[in-house]
C-alpha positions in Angstrom: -5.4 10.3 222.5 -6.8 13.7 223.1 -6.6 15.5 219.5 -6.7 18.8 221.5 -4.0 17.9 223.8 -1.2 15.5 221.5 0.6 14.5 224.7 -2.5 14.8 227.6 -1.7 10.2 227.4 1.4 10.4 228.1 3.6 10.8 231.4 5.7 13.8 232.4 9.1 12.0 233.9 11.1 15.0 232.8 10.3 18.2 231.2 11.7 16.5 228.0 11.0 13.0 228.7 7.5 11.8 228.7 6.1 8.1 228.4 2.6 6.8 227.0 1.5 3.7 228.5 -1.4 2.1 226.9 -4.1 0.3 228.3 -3.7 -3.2 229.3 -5.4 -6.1 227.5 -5.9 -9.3 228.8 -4.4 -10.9 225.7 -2.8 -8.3 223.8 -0.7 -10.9 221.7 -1.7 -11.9 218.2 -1.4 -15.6 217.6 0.7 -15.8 214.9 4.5 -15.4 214.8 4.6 -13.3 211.9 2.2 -11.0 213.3 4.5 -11.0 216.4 7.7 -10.1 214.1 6.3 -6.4 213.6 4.9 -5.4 216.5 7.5 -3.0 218.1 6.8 -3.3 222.1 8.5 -0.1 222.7 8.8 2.9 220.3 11.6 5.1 221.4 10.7 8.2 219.6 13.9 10.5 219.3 12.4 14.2 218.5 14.2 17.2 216.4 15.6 20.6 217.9 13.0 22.8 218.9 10.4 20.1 218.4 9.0 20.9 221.7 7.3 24.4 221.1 7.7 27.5 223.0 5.9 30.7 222.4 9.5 32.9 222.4 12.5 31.9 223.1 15.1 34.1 225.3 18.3 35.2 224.0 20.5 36.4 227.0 23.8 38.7 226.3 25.6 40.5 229.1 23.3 43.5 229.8 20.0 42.2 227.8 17.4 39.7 227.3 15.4 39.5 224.0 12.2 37.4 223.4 12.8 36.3 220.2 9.6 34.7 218.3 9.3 31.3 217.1 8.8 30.1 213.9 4.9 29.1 213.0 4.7 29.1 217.1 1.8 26.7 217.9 0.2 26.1 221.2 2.7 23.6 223.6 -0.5 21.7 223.4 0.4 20.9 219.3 3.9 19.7 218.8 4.7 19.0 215.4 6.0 15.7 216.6 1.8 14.4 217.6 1.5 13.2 214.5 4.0 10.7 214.5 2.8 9.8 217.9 -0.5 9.5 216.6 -0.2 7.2 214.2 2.3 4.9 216.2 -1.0 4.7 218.8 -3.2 3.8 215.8 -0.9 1.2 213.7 0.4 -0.4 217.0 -2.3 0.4 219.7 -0.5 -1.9 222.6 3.1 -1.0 222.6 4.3 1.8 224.8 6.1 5.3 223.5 8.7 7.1 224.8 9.2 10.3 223.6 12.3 12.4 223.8 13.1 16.3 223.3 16.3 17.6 222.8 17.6 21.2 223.1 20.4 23.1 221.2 21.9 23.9 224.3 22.5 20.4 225.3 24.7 19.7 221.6 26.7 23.2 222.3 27.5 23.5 225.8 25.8 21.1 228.7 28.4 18.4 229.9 27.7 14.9 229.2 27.3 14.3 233.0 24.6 17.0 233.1 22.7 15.4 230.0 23.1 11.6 231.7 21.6 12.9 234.9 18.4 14.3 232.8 17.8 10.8 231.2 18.0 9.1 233.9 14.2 8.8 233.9 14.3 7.7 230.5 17.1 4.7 231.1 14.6 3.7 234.0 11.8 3.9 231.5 13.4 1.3 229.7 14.1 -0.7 232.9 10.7 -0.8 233.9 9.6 -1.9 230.1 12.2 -4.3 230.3 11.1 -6.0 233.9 7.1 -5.5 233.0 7.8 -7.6 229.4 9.3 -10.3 231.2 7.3 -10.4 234.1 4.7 -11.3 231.5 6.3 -13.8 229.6 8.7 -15.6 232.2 7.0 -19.2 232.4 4.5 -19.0 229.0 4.3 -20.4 225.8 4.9 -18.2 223.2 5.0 -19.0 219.3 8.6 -17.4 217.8 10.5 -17.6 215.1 13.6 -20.0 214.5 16.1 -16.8 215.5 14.7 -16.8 219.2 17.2 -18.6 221.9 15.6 -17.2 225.0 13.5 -19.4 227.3 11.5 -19.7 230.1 11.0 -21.3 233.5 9.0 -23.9 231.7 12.3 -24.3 228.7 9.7 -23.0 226.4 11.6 -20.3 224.1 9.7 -16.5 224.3 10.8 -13.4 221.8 12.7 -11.1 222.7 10.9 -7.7 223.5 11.0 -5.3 220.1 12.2 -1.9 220.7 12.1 0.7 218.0 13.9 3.9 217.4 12.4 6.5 215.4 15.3 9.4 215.0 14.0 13.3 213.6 17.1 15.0 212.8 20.8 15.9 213.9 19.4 16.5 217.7 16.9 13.7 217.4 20.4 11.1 216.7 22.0 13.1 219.3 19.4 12.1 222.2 19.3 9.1 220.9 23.2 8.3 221.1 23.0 10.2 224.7 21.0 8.0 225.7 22.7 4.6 224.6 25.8 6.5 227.1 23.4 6.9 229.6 22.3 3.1 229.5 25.6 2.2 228.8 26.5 3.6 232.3 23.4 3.0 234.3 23.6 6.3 235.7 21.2 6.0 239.4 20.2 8.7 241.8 21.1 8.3 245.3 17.8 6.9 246.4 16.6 4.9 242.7 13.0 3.5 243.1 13.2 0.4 245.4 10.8 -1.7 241.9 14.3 -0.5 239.4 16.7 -3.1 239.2 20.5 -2.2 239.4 21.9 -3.8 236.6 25.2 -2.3 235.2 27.3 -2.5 231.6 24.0 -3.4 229.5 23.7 -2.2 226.1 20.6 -0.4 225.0 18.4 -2.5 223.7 17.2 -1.8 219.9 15.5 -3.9 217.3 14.8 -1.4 214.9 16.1 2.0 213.9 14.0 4.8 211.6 16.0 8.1 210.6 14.3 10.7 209.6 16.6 13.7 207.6 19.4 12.7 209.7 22.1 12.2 210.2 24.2 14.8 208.9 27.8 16.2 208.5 29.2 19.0 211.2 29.2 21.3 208.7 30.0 25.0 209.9 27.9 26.7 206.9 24.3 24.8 207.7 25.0 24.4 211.5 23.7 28.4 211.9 20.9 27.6 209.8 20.0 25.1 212.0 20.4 26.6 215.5 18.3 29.4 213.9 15.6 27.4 212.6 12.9 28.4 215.5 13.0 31.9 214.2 10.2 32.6 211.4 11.9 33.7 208.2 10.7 37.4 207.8 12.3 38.3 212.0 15.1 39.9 210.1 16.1 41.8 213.4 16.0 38.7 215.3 17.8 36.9 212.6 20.8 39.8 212.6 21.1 39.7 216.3 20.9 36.0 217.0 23.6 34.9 213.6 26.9 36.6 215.3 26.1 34.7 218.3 25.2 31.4 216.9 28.2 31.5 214.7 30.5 32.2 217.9 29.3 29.4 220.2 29.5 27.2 217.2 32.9 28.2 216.5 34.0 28.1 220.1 32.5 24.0 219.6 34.4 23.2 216.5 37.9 24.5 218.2 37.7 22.4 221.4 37.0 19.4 219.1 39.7 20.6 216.5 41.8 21.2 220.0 40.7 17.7 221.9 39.2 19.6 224.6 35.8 17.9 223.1 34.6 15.9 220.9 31.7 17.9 218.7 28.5 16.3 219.4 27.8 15.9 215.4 31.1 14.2 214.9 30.2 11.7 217.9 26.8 10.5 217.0 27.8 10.3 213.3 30.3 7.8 214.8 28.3 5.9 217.5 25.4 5.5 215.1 27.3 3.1 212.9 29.8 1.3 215.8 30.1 -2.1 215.4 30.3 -2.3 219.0 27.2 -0.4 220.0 23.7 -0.6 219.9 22.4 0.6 216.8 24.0 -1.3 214.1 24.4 -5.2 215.2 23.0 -7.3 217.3 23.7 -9.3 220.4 23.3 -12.7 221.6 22.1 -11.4 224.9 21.7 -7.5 226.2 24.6 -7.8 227.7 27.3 -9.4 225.2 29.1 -7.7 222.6 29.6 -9.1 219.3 33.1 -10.4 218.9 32.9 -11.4 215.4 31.5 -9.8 211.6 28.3 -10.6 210.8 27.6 -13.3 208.5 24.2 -12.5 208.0 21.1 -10.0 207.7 19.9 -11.7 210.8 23.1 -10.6 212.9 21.8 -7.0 211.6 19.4 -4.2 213.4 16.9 -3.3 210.4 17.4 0.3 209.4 15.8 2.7 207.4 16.7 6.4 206.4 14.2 8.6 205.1 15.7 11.6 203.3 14.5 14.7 200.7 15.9 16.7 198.0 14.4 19.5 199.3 16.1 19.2 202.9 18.2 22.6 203.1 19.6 21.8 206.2 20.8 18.1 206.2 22.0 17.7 202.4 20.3 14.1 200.9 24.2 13.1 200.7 24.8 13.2 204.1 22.2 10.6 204.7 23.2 8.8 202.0 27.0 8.4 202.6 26.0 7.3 206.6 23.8 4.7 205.0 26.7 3.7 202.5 29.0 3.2 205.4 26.1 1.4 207.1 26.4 -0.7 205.0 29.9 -1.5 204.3 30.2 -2.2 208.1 27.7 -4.7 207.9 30.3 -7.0 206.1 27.1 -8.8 204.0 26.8 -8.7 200.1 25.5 -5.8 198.3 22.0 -7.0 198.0 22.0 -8.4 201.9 23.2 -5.1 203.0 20.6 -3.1 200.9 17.8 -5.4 202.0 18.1 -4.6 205.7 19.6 -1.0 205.3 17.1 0.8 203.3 17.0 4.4 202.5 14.1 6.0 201.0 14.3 9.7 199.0 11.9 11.7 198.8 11.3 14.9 196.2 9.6 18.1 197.3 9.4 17.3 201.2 11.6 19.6 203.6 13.6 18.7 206.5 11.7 16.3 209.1 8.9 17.0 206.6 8.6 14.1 204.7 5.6 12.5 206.2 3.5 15.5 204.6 4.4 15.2 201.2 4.3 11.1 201.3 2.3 9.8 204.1 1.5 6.5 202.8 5.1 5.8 201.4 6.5 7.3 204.5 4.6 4.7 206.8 4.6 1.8 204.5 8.6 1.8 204.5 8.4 2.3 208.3 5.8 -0.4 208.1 8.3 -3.3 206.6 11.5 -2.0 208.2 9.9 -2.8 211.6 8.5 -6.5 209.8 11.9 -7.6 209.3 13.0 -7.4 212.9 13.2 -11.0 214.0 
């Protein structure tokens, strides 16, 4: 990839949905199953809030329009998120990336319907994966492990394609759930392309999930702090003008939840993250069956990791743990089972979606086993 230009690989299918294909090998496999095991196929990389850069950023009120400054503005060219990207290219040079950005104004006002029409290109992304994968592997022998009960033409059993989650924060876990609904319902234009299958009622596929200082409690003190973050610290005017405002809307949000008219969008992916009945938690026999029954084993589990700091001021370290404690207990294995294949890693000193900074070889070597234990 272009260091000058993070995303100049990668696809535009939205203006917040963008797709890196890599080159294609004529026997990208390795040979051996265990090299296999932890090579995600996909990476579905689930960016922060304001992760996608903008020189200002308009604040509209009856009458006025202010150009409020962003915080350490870079070029659009240099997303904080290219580094992740990056790496993911170099550690796993032949699986695919598609990267997500969300936007505050989807988690305070835009409908659902709204948000499911934007990912449509992303749910079709994952369609198209899904159909080029087995396209490739329908009729050849593949060397799996025991756990695989897929098969071929030929009767010969193939692995199951490995898709990976990597979640940045509250709005990263909020795409993310987003688009498990949008999956979930299949949501089509009126003319689809003619090569997209209409299937219907599948769950999202995921073999992996990576949290990154998330997720976190709706909590009304840190939620300003957060839907202010993209101003620098020192825009004291910008701060004073934009607070009232942001404290409003997010006020307005926590009544029609308090009031049933909706469900706040921190509340919901807290929930759908740990579902036993969706995609992030446990797995299927098949992409379309549900599990019916508790797991009885760390197989029956989707490998998770949380990374978290003590110096996050904006999603507290106990947030994170307490999602992964409940993780856990939904998991119905023993302690040690359940810690095994929900891992949380703390880090001292590193800020909010900062981590990587601070401890870039502990960050990536934890990201590095969670993804070997998907089987």
């Amino acid at each position: 990839m272009d260091q000058k230009h993070p995303l100049a690989a990668f696809t535009t299918l939205h203006e917040r949905i963008f797709l890196y294909k890599p080159l294609e090998a004529s026997d990208p496999r390795p040979s051996t199953a265990s090299q296999e095991a932890s090579i995600p196929d996909l990476v579905v990389v689930c960016a922060w809030a304001f992760a996608q850069p903008r020189r200002k950023y308009s604040l509209r009120v009856p009458g006025f329009t202010f150009e409020l400054p962003m915080a350490n503005s870079p070029s659009p060219a240099f997303p904080d998120i290219a580094k992740y990207l990056v790496h993911y290219q170099m550690l796993y040079p032949h699986a695919r990336i598609l990267l997500l950005f969300n936007t505050v104004h989807n988690m305070l006002w835009r409908p659902d319907w709204m948000q499911m029409e934007d990912l449509q290109p992303a749910v079709w992304a994952i369609e198209d994966f899904l159909d080029s994968y087995n396209s490739k592997v329908e009729g050849k022998p593949s060397i799996v492990n025991e756990a695989d009960t897929s098969t071929g033409v030929d009767g010969k059993r193939k692995r199951e394609p490995t898709v990976v989650f990597h979640i940045f924060s509250n709005g990263g876990a909020h795409m993310a759930v987003q688009l498990a609904q949008a999956y979930r319902e299949n949501i089509r234009m009126s003319s689809p392309p003619p090569s997209q299958s209409k299937t219907t009622n599948k769950r999202l596929p995921v073999s992996a999930v990576i949290f990154d200082s998330c997720p976190g409690h709706a909590r009304y003190s840190t939620a300003g702090k957060t839907t202010l973050s993209f101003l620098p610290k020192d825009a004291h005017i910008a701060r004073a003008l934009g607070m009232p405002i942001a404290y409003a809307i997010l006020g307005v949000a926590f009544l029609c939840h308090v009031s049933g008219i909706a469900e706040h969008v921190v509340i919901k992916l807290w929930r759908e993250l740990n579902n036993p009945e969706g995609p992030f938690l446990l797995k299927s026999s098949t992409n379309d069956a549900e599990i019916t029954e508790p797991p009885t084993s760390p197989k029956t589990v989707i490998p998770r990791l949380y990374l978290c700091g003590d110096a996050d001021d904006m999603i507290p370290t106990q947030d994170v743990m307490e999602h992964a404690a409940m993780a856990r207990q939904t998991t119905g294995l023993s302690d040690a089972d359940a810690n095994d294949v929900v891992r949380l890693e703390e880090f001292f000193g590193s800020m909010h979606v900062n981590h990587v900074s601070l401890h870039k070889e502990r960050y990536w070597d934890a990201v590095r086993e969670t993804l070997e234990r998907i089987v």
